[in-house]
N, CA, C and O atoms as a Maestro MAE file, in Angstrom:
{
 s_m_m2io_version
 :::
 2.0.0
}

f_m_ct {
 s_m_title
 :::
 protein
 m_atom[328] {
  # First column is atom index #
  i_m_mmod_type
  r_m_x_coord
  r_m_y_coord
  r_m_z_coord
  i_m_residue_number
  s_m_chain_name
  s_m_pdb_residue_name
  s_m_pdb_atom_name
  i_m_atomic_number
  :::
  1 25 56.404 1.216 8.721 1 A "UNK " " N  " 7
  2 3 55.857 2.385 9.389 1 A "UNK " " CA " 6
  3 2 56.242 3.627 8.603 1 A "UNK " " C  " 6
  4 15 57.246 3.468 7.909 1 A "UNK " " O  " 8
  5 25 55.708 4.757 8.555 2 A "UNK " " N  " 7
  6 3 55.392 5.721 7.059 2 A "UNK " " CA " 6
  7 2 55.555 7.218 8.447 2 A "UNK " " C  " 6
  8 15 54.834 7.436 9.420 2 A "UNK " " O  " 8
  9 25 56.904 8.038 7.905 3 A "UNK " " N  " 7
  10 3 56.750 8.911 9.003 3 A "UNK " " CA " 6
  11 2 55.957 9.956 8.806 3 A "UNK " " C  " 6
  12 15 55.602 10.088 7.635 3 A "UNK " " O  " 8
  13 25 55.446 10.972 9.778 4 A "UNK " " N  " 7
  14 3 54.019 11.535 9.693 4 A "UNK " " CA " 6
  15 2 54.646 12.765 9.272 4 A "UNK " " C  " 6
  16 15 55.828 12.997 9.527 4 A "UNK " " O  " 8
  17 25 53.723 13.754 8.485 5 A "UNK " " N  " 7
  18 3 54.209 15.178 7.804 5 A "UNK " " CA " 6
  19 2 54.344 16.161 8.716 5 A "UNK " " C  " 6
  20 15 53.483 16.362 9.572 5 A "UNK " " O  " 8
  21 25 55.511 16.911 8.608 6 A "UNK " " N  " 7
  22 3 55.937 18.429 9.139 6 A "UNK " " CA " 6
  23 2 54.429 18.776 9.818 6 A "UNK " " C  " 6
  24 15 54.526 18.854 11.043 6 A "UNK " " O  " 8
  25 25 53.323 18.958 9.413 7 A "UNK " " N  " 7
  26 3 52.146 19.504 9.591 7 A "UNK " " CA " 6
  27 2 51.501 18.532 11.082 7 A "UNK " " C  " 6
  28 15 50.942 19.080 12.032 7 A "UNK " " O  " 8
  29 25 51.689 17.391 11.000 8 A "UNK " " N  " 7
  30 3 50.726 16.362 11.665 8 A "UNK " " CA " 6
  31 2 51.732 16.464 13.116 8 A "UNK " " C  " 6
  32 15 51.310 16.700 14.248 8 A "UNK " " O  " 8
  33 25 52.975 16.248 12.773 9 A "UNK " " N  " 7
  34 3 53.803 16.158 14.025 9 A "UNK " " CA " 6
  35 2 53.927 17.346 14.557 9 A "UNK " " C  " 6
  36 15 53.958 17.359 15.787 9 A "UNK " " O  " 8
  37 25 54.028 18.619 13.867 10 A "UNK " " N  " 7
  38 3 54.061 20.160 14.950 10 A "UNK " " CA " 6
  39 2 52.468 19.551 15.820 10 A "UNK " " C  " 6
  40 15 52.413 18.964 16.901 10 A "UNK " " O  " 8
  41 25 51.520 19.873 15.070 11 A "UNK " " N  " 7
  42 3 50.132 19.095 15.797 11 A "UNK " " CA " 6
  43 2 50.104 18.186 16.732 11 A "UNK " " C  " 6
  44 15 48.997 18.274 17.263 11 A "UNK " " O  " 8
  45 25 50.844 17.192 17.323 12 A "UNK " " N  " 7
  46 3 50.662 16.539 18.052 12 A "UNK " " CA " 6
  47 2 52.102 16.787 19.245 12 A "UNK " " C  " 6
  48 15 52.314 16.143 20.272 12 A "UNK " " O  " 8
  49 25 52.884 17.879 18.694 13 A "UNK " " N  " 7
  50 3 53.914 18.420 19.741 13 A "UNK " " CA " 6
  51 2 55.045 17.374 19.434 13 A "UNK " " C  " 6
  52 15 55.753 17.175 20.421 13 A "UNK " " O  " 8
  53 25 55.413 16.622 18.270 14 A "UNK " " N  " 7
  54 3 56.648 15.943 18.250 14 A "UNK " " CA " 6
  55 2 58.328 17.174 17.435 14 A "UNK " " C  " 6
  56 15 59.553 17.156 17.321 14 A "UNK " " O  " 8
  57 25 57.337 17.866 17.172 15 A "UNK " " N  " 7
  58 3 58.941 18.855 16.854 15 A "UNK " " CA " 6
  59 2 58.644 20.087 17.394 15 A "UNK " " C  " 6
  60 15 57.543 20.620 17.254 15 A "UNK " " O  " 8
  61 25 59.587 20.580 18.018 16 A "UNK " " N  " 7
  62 3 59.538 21.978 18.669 16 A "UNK " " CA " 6
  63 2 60.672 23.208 17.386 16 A "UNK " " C  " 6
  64 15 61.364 22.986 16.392 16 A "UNK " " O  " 8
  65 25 60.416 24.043 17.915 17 A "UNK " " N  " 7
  66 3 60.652 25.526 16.565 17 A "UNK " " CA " 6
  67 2 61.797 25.836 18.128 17 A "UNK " " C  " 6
  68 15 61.924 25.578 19.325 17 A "UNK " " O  " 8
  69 25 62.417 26.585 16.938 18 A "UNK " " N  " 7
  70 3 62.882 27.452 18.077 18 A "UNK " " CA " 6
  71 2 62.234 28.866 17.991 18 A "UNK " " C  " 6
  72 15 61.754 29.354 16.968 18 A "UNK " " O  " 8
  73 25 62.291 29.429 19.173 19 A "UNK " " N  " 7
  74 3 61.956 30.635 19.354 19 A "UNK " " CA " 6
  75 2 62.333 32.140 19.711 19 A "UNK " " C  " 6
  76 15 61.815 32.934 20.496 19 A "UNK " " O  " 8
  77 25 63.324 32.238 18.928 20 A "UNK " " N  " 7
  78 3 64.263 33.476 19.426 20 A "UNK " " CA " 6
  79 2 63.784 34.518 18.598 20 A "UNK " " C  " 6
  80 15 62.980 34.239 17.709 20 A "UNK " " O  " 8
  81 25 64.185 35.734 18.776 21 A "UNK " " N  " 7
  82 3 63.285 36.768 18.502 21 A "UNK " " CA " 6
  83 2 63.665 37.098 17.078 21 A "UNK " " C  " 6
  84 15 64.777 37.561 16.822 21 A "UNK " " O  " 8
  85 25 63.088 36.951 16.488 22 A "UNK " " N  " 7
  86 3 62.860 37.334 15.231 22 A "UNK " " CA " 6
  87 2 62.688 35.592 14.089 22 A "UNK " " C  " 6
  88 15 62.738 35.465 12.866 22 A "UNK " " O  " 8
  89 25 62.503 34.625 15.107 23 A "UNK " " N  " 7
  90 3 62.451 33.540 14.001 23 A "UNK " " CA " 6
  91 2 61.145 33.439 13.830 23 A "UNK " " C  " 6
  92 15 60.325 34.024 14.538 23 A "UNK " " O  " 8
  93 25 60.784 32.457 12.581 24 A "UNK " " N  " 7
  94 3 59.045 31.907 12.081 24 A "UNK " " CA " 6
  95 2 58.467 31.681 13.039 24 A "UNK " " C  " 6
  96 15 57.338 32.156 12.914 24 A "UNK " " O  " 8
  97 25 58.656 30.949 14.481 25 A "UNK " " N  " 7
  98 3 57.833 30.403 15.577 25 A "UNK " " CA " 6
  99 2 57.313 32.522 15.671 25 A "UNK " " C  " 6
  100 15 56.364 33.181 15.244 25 A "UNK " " O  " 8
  101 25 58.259 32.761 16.264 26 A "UNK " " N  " 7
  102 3 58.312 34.125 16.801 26 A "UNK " " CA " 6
  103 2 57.535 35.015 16.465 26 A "UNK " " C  " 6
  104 15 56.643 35.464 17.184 26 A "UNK " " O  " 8
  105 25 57.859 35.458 15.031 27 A "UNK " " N  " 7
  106 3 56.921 36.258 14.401 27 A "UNK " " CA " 6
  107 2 55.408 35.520 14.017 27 A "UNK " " C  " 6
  108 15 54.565 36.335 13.641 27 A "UNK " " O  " 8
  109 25 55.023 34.286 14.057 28 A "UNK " " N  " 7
  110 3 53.942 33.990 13.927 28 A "UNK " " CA " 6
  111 2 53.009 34.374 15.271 28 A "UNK " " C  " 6
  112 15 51.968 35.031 15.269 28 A "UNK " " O  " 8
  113 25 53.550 33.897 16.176 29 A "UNK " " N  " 7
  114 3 53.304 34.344 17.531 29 A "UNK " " CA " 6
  115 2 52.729 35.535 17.539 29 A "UNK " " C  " 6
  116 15 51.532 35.791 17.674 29 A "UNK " " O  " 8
  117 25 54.071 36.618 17.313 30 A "UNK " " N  " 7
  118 3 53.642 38.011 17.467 30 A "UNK " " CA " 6
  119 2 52.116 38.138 16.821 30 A "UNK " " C  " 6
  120 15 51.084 38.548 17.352 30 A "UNK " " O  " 8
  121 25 52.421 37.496 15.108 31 A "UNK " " N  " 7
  122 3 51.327 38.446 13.927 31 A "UNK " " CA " 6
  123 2 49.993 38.038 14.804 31 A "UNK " " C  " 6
  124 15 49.004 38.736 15.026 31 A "UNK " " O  " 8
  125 25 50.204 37.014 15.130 32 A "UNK " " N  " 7
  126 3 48.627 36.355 15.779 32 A "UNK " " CA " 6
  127 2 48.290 37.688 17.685 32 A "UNK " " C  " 6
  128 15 47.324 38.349 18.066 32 A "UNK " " O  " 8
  129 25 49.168 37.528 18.049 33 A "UNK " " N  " 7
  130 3 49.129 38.515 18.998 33 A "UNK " " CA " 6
  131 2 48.785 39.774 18.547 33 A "UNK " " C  " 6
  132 15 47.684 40.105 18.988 33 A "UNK " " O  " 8
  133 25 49.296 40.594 17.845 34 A "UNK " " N  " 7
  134 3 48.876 41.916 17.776 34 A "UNK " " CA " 6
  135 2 47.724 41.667 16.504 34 A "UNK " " C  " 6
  136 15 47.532 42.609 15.735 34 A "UNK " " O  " 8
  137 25 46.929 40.310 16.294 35 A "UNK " " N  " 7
  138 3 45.723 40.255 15.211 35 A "UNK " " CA " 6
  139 2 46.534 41.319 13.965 35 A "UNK " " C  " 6
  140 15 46.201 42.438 13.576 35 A "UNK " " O  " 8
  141 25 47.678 40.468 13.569 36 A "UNK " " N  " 7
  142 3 48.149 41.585 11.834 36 A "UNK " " CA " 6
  143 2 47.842 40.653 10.987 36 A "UNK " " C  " 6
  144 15 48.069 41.006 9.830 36 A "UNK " " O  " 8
  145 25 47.160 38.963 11.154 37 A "UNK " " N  " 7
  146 3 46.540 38.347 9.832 37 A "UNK " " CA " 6
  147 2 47.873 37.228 10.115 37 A "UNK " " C  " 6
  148 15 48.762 37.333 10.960 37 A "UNK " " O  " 8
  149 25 47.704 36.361 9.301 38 A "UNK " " N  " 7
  150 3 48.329 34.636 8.964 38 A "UNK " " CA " 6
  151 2 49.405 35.673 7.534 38 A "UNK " " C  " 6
  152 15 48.858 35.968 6.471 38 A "UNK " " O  " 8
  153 25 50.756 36.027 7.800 39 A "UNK " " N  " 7
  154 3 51.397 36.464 6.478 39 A "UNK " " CA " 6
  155 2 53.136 35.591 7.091 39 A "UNK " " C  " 6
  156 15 53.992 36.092 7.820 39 A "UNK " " O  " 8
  157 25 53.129 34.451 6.562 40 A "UNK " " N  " 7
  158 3 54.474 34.412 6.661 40 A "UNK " " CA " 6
  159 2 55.758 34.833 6.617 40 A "UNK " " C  " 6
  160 15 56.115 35.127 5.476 40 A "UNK " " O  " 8
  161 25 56.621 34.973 7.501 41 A "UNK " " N  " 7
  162 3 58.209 35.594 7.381 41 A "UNK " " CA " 6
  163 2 59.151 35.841 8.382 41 A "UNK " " C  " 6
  164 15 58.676 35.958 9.511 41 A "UNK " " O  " 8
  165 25 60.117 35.929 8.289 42 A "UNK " " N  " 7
  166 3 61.158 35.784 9.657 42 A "UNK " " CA " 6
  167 2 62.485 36.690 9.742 42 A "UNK " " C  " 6
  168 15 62.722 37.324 8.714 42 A "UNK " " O  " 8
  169 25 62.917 36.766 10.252 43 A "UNK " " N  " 7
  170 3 64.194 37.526 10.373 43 A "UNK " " CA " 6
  171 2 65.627 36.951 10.425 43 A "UNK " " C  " 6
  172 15 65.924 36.044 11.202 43 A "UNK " " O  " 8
  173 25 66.405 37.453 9.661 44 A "UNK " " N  " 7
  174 3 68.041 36.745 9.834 44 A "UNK " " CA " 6
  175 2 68.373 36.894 11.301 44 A "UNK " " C  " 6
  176 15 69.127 36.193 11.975 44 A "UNK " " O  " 8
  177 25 67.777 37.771 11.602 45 A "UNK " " N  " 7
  178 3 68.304 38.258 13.419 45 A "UNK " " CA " 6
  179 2 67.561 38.614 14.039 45 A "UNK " " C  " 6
  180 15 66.655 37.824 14.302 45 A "UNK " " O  " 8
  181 25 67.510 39.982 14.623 46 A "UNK " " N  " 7
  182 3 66.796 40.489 15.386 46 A "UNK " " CA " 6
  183 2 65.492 41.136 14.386 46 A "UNK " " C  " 6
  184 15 65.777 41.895 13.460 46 A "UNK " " O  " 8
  185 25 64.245 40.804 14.637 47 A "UNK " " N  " 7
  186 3 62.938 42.243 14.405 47 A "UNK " " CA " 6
  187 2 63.309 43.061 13.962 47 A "UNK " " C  " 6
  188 15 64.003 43.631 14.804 47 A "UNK " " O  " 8
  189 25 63.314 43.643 12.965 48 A "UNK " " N  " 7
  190 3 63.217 44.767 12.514 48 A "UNK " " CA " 6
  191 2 64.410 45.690 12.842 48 A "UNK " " C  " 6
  192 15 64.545 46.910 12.756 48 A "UNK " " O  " 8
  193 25 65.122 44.826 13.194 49 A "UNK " " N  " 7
  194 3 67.097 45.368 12.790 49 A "UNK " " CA " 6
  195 2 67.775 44.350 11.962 49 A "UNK " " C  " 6
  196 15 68.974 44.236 12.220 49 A "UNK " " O  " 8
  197 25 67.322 43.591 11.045 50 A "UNK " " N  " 7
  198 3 67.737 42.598 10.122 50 A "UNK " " CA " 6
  199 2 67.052 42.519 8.939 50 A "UNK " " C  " 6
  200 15 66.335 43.399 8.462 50 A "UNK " " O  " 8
  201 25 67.239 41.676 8.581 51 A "UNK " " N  " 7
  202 3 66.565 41.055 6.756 51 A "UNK " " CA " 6
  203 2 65.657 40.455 7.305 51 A "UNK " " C  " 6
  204 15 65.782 39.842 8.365 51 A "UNK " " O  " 8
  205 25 64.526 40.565 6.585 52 A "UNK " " N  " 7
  206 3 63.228 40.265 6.721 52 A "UNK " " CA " 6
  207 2 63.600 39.082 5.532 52 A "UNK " " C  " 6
  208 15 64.268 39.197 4.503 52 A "UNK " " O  " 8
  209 25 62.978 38.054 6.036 53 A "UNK " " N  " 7
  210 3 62.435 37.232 4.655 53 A "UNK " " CA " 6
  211 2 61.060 36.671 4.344 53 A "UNK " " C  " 6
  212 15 60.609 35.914 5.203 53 A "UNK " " O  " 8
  213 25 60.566 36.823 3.637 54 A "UNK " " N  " 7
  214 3 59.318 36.646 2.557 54 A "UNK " " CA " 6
  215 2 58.903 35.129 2.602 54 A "UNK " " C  " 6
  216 15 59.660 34.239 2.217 54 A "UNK " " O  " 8
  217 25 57.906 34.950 2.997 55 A "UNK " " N  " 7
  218 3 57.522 33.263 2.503 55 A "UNK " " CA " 6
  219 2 57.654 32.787 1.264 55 A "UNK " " C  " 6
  220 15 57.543 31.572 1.107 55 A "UNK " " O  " 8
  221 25 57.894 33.567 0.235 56 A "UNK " " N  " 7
  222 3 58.182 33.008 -0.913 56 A "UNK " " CA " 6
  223 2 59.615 32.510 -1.023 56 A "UNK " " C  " 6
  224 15 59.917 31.737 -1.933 56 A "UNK " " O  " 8
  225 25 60.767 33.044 0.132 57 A "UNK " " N  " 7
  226 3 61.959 32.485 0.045 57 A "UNK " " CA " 6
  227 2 61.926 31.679 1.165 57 A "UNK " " C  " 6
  228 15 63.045 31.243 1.435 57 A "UNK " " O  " 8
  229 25 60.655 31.162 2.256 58 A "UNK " " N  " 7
  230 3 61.340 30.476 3.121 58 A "UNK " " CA " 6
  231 2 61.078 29.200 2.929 58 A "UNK " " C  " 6
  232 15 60.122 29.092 2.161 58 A "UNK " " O  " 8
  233 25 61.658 27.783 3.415 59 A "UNK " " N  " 7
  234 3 61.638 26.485 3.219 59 A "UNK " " CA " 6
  235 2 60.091 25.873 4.050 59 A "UNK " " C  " 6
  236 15 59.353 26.555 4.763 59 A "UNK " " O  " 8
  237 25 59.945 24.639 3.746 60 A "UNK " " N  " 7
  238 3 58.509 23.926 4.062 60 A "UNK " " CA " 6
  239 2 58.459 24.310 5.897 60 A "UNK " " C  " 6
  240 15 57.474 24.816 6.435 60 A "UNK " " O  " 8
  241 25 59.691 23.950 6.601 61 A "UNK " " N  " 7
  242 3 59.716 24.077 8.080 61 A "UNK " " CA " 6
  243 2 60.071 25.390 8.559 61 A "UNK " " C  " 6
  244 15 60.240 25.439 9.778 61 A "UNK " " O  " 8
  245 25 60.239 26.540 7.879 62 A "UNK " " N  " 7
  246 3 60.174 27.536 8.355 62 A "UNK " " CA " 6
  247 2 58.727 27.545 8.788 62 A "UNK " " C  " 6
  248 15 58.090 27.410 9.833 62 A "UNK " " O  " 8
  249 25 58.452 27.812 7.232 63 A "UNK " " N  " 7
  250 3 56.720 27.875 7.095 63 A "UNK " " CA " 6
  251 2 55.812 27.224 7.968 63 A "UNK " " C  " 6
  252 15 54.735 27.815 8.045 63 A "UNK " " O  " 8
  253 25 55.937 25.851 8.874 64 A "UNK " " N  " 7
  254 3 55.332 25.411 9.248 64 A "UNK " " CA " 6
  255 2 55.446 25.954 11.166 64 A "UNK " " C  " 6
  256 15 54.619 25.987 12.077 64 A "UNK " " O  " 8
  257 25 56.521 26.206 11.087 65 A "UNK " " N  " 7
  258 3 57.137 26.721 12.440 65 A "UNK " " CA " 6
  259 2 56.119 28.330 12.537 65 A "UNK " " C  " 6
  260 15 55.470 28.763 13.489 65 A "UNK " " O  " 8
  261 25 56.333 28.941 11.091 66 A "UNK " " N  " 7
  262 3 55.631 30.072 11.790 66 A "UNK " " CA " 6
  263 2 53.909 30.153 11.781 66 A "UNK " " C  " 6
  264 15 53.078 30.962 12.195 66 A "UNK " " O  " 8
  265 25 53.879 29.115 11.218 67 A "UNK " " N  " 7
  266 3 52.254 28.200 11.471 67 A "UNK " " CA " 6
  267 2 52.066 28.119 12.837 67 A "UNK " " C  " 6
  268 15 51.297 28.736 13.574 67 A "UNK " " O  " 8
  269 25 53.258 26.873 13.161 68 A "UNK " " N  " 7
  270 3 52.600 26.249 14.862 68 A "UNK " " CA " 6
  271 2 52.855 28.005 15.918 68 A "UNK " " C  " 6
  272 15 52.179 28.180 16.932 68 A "UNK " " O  " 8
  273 25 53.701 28.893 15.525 69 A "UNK " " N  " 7
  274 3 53.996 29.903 16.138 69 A "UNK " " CA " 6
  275 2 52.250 30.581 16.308 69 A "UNK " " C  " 6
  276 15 51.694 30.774 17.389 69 A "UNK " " O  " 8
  277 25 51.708 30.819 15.078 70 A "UNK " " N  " 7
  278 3 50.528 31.818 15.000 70 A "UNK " " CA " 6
  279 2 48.840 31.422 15.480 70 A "UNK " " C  " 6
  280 15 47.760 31.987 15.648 70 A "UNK " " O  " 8
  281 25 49.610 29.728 15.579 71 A "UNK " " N  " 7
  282 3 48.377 28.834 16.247 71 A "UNK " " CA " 6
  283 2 48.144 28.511 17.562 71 A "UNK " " C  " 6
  284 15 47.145 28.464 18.280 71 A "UNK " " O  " 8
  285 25 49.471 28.273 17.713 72 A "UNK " " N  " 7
  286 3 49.434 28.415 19.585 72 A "UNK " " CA " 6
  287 2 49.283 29.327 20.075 72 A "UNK " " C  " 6
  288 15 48.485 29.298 21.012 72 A "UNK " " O  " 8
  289 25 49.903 30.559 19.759 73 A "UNK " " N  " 7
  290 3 48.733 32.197 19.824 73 A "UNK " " CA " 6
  291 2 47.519 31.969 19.870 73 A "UNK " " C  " 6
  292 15 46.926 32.145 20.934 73 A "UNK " " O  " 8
  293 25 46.813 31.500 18.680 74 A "UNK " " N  " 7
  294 3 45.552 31.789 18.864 74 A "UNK " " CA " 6
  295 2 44.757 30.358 19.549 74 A "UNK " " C  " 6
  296 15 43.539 30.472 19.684 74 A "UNK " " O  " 8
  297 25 45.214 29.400 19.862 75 A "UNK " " N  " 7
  298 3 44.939 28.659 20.625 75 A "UNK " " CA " 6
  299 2 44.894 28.916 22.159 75 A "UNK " " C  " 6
  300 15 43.956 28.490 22.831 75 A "UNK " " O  " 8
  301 25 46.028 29.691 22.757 76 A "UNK " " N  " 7
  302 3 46.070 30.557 23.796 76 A "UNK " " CA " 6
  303 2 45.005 31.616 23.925 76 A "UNK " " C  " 6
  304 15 44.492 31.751 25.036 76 A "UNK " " O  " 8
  305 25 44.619 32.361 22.962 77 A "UNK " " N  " 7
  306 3 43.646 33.171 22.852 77 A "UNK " " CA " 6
  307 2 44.621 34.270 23.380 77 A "UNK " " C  " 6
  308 15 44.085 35.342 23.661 77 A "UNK " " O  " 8
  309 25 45.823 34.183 23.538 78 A "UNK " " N  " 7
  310 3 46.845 35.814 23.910 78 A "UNK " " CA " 6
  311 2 46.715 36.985 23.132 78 A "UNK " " C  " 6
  312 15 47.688 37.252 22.426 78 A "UNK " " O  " 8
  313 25 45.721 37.765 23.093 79 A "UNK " " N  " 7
  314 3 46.035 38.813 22.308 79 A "UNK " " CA " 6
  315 2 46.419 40.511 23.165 79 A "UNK " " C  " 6
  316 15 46.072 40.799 24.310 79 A "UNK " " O  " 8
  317 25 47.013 41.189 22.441 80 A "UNK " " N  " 7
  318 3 47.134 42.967 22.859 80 A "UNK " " CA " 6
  319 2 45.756 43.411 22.697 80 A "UNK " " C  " 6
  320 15 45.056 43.284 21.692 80 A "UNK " " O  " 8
  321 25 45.427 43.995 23.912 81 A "UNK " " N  " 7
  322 3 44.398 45.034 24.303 81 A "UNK " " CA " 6
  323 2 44.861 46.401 23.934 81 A "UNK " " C  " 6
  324 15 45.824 46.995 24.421 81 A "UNK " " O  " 8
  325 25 44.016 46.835 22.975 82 A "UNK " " N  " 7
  326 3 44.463 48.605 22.942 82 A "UNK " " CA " 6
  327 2 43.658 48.668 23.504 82 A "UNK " " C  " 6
  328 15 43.286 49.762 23.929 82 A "UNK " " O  " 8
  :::
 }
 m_bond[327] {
  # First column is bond index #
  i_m_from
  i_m_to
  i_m_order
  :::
  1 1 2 1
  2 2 3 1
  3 3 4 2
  4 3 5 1
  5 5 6 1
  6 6 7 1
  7 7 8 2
  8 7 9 1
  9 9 10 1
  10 10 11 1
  11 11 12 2
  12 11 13 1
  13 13 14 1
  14 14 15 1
  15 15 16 2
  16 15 17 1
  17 17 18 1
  18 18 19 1
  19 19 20 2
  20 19 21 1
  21 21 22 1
  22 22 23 1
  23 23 24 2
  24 23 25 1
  25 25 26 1
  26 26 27 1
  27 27 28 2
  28 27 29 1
  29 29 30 1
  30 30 31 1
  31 31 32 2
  32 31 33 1
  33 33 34 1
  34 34 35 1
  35 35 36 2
  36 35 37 1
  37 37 38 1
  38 38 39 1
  39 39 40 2
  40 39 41 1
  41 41 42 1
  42 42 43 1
  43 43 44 2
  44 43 45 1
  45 45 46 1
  46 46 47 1
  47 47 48 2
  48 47 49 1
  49 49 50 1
  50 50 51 1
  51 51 52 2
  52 51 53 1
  53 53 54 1
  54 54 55 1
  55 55 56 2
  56 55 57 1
  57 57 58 1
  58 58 59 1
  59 59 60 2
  60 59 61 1
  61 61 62 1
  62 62 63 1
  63 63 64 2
  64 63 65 1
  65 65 66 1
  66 66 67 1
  67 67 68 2
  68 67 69 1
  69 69 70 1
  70 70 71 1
  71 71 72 2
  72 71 73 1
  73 73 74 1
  74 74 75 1
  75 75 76 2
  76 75 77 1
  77 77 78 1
  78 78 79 1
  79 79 80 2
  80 79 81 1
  81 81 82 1
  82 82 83 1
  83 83 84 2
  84 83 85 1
  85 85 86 1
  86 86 87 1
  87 87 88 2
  88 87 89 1
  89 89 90 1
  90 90 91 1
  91 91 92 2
  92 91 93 1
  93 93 94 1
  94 94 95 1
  95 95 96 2
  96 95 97 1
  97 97 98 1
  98 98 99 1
  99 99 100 2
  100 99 101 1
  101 101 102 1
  102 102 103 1
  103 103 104 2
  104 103 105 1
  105 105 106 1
  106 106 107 1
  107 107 108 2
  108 107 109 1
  109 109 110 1
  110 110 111 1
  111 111 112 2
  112 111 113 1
  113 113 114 1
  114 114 115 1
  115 115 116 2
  116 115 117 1
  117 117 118 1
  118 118 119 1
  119 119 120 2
  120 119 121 1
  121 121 122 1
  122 122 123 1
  123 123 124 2
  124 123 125 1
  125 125 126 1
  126 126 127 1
  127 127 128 2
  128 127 129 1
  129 129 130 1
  130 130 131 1
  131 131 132 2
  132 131 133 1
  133 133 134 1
  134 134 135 1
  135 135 136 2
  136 135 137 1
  137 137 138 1
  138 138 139 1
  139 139 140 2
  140 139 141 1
  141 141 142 1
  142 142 143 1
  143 143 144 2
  144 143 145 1
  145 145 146 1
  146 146 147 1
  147 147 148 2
  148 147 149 1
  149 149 150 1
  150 150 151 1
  151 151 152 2
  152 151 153 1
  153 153 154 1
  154 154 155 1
  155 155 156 2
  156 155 157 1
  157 157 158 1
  158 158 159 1
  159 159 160 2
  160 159 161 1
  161 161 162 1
  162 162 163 1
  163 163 164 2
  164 163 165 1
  165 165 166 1
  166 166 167 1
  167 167 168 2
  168 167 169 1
  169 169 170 1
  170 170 171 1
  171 171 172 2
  172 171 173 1
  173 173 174 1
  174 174 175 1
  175 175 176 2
  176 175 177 1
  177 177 178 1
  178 178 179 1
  179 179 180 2
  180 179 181 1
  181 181 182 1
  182 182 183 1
  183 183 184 2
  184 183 185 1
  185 185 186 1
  186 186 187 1
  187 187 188 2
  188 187 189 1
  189 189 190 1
  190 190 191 1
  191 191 192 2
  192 191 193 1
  193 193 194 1
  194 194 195 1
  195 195 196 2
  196 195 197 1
  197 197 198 1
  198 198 199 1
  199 199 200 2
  200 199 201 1
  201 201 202 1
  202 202 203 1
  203 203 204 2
  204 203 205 1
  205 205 206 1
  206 206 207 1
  207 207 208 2
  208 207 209 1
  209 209 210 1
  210 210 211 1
  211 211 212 2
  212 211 213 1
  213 213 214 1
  214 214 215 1
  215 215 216 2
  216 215 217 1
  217 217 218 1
  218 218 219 1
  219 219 220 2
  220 219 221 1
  221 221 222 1
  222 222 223 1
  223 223 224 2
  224 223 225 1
  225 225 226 1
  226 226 227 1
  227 227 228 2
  228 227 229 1
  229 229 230 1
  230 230 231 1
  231 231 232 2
  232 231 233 1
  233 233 234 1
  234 234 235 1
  235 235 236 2
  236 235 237 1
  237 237 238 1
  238 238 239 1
  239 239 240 2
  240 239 241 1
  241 241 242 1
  242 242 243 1
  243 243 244 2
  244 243 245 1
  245 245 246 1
  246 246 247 1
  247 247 248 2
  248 247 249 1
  249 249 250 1
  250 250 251 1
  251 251 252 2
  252 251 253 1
  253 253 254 1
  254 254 255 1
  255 255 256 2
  256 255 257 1
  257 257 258 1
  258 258 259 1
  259 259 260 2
  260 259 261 1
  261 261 262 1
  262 262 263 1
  263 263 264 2
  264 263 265 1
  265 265 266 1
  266 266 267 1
  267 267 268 2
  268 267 269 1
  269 269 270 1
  270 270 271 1
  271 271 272 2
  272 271 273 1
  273 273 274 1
  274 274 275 1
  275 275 276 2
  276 275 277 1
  277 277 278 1
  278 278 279 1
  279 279 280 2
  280 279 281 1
  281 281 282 1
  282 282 283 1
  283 283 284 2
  284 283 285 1
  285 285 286 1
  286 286 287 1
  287 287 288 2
  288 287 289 1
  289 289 290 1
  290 290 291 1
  291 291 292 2
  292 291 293 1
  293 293 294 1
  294 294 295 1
  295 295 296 2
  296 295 297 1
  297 297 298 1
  298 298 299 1
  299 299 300 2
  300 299 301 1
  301 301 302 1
  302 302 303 1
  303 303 304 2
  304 303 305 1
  305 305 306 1
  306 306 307 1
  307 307 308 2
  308 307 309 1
  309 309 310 1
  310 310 311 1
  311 311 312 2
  312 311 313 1
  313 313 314 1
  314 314 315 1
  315 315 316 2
  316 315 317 1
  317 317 318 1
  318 318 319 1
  319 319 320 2
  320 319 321 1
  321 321 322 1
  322 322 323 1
  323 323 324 2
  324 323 325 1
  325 325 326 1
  326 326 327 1
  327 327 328 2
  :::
 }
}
């Protein structure tokens, strides 16, 4: 039996992200909520009182976390009304 990729299992709900404020789930969430576009990145801590990091420094499961984050947003269809 051949285990299934980071990608296939967020998809079918076998790994959960965590979600505290400022991680990849989190900010994907948000970007998809306030419609700011699919741009990967996360925070050492808190939003925008910490280090931001860049998808070019984050690992395959960050990345994928702030995937399932920006998809279940828009799967929800949750967005901000101005």
């Amino acid at each position: 039996m051949h285990k299934l990729g980071i990608d296939i299992q967020t998809r079918i709900g076998k790994i959960k992200y965590k979600s505290h404020h400022g991680s990849p789930y989190d900010r994907g969430r948000a970007d998809s909520y306030y419609r700011r576009g699919f741009n990967p990145h996360y925070y050492t801590g808190d939003t925008y009182s910490s280090t931001r990091i860049e998808k070019g420094k984050m690992n395959d499961h960050q990345i994928a976390a702030y995937e399932a984050g920006y998809y279940d947003n828009e799967t929800e269809g949750n967005y901000k009304e101005y």
